[in-house]
HTML snippet that shows the backbone in 3Dmol.js (N, CA, C, O; Angstrom):
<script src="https://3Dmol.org/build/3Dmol-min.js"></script>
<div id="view" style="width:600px;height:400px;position:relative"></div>
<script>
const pdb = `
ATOM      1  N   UNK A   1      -3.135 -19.126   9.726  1.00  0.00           N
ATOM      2  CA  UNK A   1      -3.555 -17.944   8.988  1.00  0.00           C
ATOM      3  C   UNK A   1      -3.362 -18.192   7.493  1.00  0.00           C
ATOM      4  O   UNK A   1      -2.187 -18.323   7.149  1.00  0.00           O
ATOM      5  N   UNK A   2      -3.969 -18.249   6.873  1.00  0.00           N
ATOM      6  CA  UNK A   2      -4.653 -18.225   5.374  1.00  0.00           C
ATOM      7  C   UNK A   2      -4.033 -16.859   4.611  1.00  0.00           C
ATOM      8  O   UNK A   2      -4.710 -15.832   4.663  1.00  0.00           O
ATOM      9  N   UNK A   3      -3.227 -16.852   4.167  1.00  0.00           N
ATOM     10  CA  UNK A   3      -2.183 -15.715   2.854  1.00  0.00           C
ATOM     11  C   UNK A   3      -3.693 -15.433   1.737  1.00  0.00           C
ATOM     12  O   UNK A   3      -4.488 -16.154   1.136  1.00  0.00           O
ATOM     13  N   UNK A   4      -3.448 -13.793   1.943  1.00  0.00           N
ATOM     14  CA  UNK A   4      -4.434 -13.316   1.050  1.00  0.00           C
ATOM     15  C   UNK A   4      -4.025 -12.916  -0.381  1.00  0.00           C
ATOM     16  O   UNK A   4      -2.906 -12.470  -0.632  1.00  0.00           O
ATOM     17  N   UNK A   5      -4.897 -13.079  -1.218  1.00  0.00           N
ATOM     18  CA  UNK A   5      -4.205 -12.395  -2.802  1.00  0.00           C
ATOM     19  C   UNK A   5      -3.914 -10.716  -2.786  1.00  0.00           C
ATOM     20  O   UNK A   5      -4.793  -9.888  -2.549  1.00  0.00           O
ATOM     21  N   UNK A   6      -2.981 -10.502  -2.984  1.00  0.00           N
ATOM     22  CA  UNK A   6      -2.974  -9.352  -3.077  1.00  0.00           C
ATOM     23  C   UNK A   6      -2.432  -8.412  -4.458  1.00  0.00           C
ATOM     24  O   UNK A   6      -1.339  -8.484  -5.019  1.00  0.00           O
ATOM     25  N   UNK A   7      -3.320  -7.735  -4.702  1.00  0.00           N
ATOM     26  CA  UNK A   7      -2.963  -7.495  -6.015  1.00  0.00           C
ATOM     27  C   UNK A   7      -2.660  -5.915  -6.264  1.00  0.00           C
ATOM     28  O   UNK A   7      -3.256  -5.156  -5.499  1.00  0.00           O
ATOM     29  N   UNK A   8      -1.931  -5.410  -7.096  1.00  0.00           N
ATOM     30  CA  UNK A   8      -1.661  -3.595  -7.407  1.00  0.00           C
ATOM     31  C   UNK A   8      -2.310  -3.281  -8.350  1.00  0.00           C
ATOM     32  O   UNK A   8      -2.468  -3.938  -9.379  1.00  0.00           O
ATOM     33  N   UNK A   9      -3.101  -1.412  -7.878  1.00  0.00           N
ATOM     34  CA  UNK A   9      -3.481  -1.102  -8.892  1.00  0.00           C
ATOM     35  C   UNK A   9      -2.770  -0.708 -10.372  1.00  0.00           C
ATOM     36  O   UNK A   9      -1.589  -0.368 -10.301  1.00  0.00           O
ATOM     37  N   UNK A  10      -3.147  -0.719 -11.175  1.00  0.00           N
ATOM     38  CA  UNK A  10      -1.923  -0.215 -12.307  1.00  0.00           C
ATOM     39  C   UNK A  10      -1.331   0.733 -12.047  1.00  0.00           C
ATOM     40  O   UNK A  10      -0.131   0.531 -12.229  1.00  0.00           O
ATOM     41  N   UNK A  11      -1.592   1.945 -11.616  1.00  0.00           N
ATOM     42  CA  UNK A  11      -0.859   3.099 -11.170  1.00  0.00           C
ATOM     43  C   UNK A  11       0.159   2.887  -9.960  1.00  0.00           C
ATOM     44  O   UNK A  11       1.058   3.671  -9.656  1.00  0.00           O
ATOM     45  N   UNK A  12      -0.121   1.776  -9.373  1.00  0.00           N
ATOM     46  CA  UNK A  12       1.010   1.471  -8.210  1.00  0.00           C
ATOM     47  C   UNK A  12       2.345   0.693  -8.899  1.00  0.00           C
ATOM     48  O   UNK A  12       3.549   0.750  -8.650  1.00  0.00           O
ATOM     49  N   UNK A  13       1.519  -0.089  -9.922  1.00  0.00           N
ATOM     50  CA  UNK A  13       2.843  -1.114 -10.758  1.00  0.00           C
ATOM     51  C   UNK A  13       3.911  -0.042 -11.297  1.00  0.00           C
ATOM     52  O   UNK A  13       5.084  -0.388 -11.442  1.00  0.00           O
ATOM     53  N   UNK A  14       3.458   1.356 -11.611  1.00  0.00           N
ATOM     54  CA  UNK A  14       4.003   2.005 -12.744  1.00  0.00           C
ATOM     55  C   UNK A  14       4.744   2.578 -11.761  1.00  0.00           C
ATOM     56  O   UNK A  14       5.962   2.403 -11.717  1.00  0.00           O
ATOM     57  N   UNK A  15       4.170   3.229 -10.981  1.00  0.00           N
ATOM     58  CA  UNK A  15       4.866   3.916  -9.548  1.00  0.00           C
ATOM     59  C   UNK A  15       6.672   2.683  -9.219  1.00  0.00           C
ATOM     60  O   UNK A  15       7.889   2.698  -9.404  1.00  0.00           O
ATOM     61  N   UNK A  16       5.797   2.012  -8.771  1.00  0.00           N
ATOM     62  CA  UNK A  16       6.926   1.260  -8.274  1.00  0.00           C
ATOM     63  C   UNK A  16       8.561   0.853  -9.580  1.00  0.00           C
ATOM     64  O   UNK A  16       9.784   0.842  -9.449  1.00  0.00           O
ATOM     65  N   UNK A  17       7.562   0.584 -10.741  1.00  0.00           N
ATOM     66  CA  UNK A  17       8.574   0.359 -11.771  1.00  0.00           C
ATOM     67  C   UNK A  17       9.332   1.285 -11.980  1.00  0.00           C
ATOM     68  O   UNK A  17      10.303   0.878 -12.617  1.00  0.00           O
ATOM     69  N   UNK A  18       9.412   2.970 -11.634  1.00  0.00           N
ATOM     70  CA  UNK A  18      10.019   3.773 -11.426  1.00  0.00           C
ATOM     71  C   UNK A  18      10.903   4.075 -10.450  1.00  0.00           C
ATOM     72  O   UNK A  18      11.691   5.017 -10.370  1.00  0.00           O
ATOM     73  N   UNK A  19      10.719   3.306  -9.822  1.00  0.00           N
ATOM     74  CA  UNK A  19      11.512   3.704  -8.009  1.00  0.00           C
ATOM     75  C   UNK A  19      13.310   2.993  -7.885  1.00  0.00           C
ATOM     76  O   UNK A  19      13.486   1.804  -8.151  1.00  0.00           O
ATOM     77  N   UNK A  20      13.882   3.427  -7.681  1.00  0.00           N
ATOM     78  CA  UNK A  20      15.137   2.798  -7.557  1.00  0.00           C
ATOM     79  C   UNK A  20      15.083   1.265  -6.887  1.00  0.00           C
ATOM     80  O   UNK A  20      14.183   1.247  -6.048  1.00  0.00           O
ATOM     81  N   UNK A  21      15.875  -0.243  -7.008  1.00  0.00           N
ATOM     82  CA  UNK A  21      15.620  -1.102  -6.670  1.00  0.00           C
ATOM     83  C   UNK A  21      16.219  -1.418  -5.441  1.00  0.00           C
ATOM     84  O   UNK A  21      16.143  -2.611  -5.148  1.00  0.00           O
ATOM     85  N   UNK A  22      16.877  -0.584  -4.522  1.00  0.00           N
ATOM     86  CA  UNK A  22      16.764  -0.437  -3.196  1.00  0.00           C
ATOM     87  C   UNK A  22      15.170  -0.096  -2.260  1.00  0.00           C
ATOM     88  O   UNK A  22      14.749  -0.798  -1.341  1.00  0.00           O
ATOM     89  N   UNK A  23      14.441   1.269  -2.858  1.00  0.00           N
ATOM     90  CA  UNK A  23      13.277   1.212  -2.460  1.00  0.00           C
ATOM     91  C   UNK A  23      11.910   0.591  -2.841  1.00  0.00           C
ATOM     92  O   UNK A  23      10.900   0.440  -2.154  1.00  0.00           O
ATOM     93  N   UNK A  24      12.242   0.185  -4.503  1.00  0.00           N
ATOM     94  CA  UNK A  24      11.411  -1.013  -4.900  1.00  0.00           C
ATOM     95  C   UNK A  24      10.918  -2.675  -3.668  1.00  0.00           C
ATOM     96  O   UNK A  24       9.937  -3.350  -3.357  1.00  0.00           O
ATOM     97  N   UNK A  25      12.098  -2.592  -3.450  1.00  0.00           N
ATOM     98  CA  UNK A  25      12.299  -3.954  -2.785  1.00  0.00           C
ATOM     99  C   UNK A  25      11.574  -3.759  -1.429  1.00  0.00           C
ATOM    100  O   UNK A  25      10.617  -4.455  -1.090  1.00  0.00           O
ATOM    101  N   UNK A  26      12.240  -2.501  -0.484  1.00  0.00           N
ATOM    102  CA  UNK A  26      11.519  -1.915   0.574  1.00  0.00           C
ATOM    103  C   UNK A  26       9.737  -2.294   1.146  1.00  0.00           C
ATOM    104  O   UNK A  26       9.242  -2.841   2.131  1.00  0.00           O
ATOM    105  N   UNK A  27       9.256  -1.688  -0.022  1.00  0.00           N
ATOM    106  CA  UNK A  27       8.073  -1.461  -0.122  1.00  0.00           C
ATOM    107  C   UNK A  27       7.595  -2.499  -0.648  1.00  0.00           C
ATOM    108  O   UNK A  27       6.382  -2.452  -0.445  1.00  0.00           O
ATOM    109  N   UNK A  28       7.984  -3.870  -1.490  1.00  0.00           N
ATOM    110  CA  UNK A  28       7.211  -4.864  -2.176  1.00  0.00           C
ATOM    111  C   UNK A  28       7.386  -5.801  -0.956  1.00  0.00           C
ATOM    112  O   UNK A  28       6.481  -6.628  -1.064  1.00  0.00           O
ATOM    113  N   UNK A  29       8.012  -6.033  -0.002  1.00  0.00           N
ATOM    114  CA  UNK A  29       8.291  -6.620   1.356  1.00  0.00           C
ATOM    115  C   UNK A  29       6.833  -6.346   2.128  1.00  0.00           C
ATOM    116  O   UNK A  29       5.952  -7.094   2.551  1.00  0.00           O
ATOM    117  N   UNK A  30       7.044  -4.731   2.093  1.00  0.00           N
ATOM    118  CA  UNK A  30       6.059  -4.592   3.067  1.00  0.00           C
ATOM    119  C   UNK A  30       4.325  -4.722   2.711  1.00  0.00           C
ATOM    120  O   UNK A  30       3.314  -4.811   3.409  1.00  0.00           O
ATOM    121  N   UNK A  31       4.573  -4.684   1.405  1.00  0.00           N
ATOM    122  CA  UNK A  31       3.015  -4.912   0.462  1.00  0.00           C
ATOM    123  C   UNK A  31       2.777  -6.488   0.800  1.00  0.00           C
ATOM    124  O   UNK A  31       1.820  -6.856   1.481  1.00  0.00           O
ATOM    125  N   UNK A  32       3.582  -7.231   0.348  1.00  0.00           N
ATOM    126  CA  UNK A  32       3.543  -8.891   0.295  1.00  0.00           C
ATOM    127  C   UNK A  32       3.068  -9.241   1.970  1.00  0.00           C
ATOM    128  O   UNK A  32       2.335 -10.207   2.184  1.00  0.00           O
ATOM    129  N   UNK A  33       3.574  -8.336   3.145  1.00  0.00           N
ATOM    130  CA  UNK A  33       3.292  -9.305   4.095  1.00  0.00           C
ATOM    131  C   UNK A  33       1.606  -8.241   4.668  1.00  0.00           C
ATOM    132  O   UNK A  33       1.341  -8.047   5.854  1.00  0.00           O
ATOM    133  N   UNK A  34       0.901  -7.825   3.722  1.00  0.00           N
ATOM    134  CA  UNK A  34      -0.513  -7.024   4.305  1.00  0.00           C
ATOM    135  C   UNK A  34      -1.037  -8.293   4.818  1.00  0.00           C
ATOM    136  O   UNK A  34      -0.492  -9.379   4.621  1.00  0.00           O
ATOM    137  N   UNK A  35      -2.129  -8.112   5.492  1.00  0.00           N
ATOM    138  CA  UNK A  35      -2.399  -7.222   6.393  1.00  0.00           C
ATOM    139  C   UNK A  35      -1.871  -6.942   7.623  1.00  0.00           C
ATOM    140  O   UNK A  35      -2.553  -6.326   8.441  1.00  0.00           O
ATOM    141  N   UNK A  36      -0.315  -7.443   7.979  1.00  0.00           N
ATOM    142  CA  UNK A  36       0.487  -7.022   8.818  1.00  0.00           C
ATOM    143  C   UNK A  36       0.822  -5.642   9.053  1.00  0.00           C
ATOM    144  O   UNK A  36       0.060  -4.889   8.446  1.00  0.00           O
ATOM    145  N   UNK A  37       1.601  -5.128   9.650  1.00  0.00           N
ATOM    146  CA  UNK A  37       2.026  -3.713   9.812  1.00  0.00           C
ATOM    147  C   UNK A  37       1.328  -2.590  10.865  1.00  0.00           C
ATOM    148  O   UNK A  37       0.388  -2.704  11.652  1.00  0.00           O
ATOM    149  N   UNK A  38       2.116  -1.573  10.561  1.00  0.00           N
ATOM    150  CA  UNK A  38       1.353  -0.206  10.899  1.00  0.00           C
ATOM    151  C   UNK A  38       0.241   0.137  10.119  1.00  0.00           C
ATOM    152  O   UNK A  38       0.147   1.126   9.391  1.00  0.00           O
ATOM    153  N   UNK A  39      -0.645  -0.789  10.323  1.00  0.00           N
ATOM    154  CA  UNK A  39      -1.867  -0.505   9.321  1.00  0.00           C
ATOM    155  C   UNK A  39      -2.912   0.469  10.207  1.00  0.00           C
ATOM    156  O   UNK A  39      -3.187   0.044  11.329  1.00  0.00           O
ATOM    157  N   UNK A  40      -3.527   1.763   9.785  1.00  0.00           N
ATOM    158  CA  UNK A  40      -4.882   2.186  10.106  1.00  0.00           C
ATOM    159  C   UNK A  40      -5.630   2.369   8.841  1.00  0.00           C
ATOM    160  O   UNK A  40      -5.439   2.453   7.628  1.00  0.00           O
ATOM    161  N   UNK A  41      -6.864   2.395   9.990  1.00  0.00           N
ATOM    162  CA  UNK A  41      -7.897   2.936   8.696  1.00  0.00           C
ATOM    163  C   UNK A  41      -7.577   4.509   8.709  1.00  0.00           C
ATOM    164  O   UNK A  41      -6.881   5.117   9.522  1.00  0.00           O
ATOM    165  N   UNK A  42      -8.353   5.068   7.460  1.00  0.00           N
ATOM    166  CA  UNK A  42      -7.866   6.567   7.232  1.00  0.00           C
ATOM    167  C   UNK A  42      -9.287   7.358   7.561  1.00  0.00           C
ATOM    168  O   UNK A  42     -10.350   7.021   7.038  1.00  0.00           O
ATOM    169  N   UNK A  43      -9.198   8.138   8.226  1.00  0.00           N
ATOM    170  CA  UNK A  43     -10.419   8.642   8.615  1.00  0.00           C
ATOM    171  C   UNK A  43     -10.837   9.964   7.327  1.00  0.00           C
ATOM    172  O   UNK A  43     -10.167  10.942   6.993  1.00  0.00           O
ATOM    173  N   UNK A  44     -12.206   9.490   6.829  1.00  0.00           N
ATOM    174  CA  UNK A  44     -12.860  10.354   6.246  1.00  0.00           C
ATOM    175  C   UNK A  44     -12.875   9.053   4.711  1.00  0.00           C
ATOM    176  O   UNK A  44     -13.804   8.844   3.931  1.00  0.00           O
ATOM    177  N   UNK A  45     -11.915   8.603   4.734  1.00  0.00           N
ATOM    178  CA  UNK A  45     -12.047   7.691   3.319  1.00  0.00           C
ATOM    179  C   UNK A  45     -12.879   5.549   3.712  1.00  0.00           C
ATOM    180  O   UNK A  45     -12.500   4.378   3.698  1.00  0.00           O
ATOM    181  N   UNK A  46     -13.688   6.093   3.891  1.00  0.00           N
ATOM    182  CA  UNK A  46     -14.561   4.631   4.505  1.00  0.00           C
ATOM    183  C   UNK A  46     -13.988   3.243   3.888  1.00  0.00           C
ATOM    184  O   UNK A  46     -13.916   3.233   2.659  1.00  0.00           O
ATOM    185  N   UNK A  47     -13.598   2.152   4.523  1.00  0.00           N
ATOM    186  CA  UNK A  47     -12.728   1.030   3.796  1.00  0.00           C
ATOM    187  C   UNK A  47     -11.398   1.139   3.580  1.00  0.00           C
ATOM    188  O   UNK A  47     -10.704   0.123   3.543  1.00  0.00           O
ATOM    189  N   UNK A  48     -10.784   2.576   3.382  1.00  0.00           N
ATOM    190  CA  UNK A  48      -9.478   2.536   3.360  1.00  0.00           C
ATOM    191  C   UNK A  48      -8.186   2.416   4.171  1.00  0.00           C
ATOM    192  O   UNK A  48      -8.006   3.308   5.000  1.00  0.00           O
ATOM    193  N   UNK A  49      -7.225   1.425   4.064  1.00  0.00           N
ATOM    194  CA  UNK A  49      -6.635   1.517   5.758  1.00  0.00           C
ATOM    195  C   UNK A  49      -4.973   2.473   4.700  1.00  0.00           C
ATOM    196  O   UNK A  49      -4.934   2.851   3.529  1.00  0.00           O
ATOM    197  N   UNK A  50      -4.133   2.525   5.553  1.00  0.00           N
ATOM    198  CA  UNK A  50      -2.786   2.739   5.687  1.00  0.00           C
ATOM    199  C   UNK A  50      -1.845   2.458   5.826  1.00  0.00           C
ATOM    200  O   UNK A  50      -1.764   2.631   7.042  1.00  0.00           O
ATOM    201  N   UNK A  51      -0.372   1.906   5.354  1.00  0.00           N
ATOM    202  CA  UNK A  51       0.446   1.281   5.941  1.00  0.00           C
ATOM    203  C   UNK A  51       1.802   2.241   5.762  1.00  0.00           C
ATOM    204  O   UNK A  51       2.109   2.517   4.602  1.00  0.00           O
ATOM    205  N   UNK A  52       2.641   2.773   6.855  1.00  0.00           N
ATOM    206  CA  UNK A  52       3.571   3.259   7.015  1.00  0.00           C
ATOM    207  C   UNK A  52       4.571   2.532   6.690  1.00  0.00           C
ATOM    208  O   UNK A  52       4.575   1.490   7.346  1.00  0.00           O
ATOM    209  N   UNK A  53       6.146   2.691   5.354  1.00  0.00           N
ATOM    210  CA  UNK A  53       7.044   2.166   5.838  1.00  0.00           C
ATOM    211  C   UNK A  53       7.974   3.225   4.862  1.00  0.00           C
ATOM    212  O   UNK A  53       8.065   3.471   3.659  1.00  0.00           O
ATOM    213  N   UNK A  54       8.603   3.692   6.125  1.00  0.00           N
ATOM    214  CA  UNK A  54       9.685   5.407   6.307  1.00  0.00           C
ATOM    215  C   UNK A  54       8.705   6.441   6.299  1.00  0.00           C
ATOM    216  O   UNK A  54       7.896   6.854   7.130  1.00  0.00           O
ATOM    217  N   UNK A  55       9.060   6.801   4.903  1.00  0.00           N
ATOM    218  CA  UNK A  55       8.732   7.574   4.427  1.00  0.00           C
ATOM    219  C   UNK A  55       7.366   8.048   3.064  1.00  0.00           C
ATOM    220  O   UNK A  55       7.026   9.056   2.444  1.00  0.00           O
ATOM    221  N   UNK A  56       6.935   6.504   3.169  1.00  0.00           N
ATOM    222  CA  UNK A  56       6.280   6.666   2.448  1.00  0.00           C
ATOM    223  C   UNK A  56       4.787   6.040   3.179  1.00  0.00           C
ATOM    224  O   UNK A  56       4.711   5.920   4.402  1.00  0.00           O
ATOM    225  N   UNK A  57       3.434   5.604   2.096  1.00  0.00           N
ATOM    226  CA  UNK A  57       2.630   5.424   2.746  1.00  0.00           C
ATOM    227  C   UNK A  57       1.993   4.632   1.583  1.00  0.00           C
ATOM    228  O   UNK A  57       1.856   5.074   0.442  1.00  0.00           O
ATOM    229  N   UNK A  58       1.650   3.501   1.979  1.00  0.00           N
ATOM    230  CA  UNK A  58       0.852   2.316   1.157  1.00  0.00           C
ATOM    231  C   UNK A  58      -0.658   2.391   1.883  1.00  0.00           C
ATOM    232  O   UNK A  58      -0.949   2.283   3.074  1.00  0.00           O
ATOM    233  N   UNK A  59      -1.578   2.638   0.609  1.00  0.00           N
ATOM    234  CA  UNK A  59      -2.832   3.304   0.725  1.00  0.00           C
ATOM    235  C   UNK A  59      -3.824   1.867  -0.003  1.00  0.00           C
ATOM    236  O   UNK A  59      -4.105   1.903  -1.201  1.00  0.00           O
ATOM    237  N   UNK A  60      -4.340   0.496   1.013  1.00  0.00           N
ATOM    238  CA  UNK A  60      -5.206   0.165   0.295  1.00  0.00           C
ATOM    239  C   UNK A  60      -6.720  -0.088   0.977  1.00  0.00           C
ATOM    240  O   UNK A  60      -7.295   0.611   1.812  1.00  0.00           O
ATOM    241  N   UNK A  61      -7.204  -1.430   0.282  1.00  0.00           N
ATOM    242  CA  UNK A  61      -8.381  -1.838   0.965  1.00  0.00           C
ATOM    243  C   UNK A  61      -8.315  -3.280   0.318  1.00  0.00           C
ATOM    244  O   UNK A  61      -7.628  -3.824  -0.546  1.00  0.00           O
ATOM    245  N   UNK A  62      -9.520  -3.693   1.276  1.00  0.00           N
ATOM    246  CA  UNK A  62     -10.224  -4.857   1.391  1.00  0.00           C
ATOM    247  C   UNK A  62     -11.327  -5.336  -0.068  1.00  0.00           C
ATOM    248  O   UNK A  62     -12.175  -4.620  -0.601  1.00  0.00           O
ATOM    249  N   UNK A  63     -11.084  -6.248  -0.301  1.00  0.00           N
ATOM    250  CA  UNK A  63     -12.033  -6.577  -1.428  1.00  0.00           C
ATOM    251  C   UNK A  63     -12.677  -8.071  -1.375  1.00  0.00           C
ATOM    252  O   UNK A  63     -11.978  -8.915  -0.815  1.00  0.00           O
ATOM    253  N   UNK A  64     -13.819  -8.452  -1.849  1.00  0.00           N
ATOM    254  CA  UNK A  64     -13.889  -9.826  -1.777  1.00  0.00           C
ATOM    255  C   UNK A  64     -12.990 -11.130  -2.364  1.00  0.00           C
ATOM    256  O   UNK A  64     -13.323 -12.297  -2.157  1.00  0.00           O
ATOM    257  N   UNK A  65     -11.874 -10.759  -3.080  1.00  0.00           N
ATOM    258  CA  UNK A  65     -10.690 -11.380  -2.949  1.00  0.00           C
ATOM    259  C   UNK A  65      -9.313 -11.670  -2.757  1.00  0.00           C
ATOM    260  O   UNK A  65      -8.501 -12.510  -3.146  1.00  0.00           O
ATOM    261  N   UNK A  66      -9.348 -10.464  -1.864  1.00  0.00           N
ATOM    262  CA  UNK A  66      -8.421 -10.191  -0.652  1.00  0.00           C
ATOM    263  C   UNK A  66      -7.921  -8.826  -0.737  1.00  0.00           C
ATOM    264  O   UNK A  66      -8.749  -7.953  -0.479  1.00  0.00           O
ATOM    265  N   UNK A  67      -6.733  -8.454  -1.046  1.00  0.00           N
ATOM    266  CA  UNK A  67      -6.390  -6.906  -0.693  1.00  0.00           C
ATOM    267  C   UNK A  67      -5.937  -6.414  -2.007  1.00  0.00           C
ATOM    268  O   UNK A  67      -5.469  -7.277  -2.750  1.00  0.00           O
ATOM    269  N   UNK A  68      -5.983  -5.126  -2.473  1.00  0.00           N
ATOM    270  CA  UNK A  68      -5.878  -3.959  -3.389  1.00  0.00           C
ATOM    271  C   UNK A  68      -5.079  -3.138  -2.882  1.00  0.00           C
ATOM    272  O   UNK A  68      -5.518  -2.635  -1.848  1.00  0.00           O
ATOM    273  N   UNK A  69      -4.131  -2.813  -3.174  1.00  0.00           N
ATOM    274  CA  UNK A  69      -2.994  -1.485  -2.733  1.00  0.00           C
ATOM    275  C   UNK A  69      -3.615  -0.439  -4.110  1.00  0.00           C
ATOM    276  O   UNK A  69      -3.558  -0.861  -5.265  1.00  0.00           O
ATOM    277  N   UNK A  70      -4.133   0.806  -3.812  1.00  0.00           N
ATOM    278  CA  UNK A  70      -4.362   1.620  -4.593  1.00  0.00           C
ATOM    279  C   UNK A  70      -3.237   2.633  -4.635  1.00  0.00           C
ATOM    280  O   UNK A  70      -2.996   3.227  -5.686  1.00  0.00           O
ATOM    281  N   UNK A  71      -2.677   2.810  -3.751  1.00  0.00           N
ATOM    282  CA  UNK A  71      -1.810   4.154  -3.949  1.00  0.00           C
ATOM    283  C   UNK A  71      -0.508   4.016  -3.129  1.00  0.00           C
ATOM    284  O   UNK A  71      -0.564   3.364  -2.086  1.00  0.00           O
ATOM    285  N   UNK A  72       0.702   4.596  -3.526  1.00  0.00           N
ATOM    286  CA  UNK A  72       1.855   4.419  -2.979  1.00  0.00           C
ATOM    287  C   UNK A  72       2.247   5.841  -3.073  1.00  0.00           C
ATOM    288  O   UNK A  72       2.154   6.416  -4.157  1.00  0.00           O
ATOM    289  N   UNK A  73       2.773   6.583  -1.791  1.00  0.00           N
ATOM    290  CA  UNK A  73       3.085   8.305  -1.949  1.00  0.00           C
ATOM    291  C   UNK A  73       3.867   8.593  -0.804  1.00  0.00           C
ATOM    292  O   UNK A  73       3.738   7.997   0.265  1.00  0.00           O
ATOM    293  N   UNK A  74       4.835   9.683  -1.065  1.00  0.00           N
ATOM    294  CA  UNK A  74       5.451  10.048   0.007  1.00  0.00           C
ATOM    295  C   UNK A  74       4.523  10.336   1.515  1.00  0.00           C
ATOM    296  O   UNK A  74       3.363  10.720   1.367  1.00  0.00           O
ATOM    297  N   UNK A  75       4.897  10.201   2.510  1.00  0.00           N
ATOM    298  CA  UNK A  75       3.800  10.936   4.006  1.00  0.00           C
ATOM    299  C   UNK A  75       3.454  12.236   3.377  1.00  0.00           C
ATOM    300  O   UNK A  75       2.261  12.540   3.364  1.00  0.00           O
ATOM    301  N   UNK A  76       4.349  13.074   2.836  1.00  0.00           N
ATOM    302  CA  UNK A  76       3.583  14.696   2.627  1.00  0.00           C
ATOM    303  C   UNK A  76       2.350  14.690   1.233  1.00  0.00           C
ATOM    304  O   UNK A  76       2.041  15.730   0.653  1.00  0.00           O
ATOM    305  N   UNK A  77       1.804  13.406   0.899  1.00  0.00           N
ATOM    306  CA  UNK A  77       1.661  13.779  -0.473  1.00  0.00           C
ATOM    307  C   UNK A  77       0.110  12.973  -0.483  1.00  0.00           C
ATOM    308  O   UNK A  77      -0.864  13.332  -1.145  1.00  0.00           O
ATOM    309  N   UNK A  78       0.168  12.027   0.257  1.00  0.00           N
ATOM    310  CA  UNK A  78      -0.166  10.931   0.479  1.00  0.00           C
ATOM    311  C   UNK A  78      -2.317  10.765   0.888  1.00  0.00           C
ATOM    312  O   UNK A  78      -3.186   9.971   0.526  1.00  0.00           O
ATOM    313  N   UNK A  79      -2.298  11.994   1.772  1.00  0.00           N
ATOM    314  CA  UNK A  79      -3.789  12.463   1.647  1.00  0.00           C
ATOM    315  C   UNK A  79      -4.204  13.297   1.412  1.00  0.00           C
ATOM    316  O   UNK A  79      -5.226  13.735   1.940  1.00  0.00           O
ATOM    317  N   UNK A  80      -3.433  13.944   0.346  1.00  0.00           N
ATOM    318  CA  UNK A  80      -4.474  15.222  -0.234  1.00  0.00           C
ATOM    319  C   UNK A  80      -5.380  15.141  -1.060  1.00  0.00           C
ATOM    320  O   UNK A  80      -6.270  15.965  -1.269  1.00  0.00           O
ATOM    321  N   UNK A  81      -5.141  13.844  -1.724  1.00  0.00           N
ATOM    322  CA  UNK A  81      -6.437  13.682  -2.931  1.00  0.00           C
ATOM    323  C   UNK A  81      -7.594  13.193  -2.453  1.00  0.00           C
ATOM    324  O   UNK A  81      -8.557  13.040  -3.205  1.00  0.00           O
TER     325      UNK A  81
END
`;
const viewer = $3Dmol.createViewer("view");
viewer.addModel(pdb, "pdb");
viewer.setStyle({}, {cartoon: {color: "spectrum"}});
viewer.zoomTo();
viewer.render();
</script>
């Protein structure tokens, strides 16, 4: 299996640069090993999948050079936009 590039949107870098470095770390684990996980797609947002880890929810997609994490949000927060 072939390791994909995976890259953050700016709003995820800023997100994360805010987060305490207990849950920083959490979540850059679980970003680094995509497309592993509790991944779904999200129904109603076409291309977009999901990845659960606790409490929060890593929101990306697929691109022609490999994966995009667009959004990082608590579960309650996470599909309202």
């Amino acid at each position: 299996m072939t390791k994909m590039k995976i890259e953050l949107h700016k709003s995820v870098e800023k997100f994360l640069d805010r987060l305490p470095l207990k849950q920083k770390s959490r979540l850059a684990k679980a970003i680094f090993k995509l497309p592993q996980g509790d991944n779904v797609p999200l129904t109603g947002f076409k291309g977009k999948f999901r990845l659960r880890v606790g409490g929060w929810r890593i929101v990306w997609v697929y691109q022609d050079y490999g994966i995009l994490v667009v959004e990082i949000d608590n579960r309650g927060d996470a599909y309202r936009k």
